[in-house]
C-alpha positions in Angstrom: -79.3 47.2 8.5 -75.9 49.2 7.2 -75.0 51.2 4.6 -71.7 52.6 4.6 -69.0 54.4 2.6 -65.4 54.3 3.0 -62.8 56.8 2.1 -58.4 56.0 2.2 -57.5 59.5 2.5 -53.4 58.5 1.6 -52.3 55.3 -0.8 -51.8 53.4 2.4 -53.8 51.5 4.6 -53.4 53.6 7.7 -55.6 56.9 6.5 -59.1 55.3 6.6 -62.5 56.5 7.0 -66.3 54.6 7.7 -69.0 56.7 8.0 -71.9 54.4 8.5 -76.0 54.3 8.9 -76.8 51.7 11.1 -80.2 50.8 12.4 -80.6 50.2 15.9 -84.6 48.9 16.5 -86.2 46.6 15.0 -88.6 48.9 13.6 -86.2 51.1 12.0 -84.6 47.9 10.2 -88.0 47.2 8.8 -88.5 51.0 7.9 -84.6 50.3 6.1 -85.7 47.4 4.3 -88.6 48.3 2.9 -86.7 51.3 1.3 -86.2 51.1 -2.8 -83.2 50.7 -4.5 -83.2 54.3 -5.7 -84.1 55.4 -1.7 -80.9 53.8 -0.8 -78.8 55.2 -3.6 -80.2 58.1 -2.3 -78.9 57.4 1.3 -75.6 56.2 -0.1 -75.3 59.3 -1.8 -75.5 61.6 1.3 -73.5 59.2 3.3 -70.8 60.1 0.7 -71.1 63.5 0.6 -70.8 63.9 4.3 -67.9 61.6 4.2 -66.4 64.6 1.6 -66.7 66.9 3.5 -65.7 65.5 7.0 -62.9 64.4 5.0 -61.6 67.8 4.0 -61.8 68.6 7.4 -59.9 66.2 9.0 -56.9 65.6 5.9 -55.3 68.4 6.9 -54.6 66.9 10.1 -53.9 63.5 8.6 -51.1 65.5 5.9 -49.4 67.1 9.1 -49.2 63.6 10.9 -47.7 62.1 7.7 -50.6 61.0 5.3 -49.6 61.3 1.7 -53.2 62.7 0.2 -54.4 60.8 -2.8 -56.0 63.3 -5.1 -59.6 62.2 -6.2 -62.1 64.1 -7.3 -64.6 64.9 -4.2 -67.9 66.9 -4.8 -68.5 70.1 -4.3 -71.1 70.5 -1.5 
């Protein structure tokens, strides 16, 4: 099982983040699956703010390489 977020840190296709769970046994697949729906928003919401703020670490970087930074709101963590 997978469950992943993805971030374009510019308007173009070049400045793209995956950060990704991804189960590797089959018992933590079952584990996965037998999650709820609110367990996994729950999931998806860390995966996401992680994804912030290893985004904010890295767009500096990505601006002094030539990324253009597309403004969205990010939470605060």
């Amino acid at each position: 099982m997978r469950i992943a977020r993805e971030r374009y840190l510019d308007d173009s296709t070049r400045w793209f983040l995956t950060l990704e769970l991804w189960t590797r046994t089959a018992e933590m697949h079952s584990a996965m699956d037998a999650l709820s729906p609110e367990q996994r928003q729950a999931i998806g919401d860390a995966i996401v703010d992680a994804l912030d703020r290893i985004a904010r670490i890295v767009e500096p970087v990505a601006i002094e390489r030539g990324a253009r930074p597309v403004r969205v709101a990010m939470r605060e963590s």
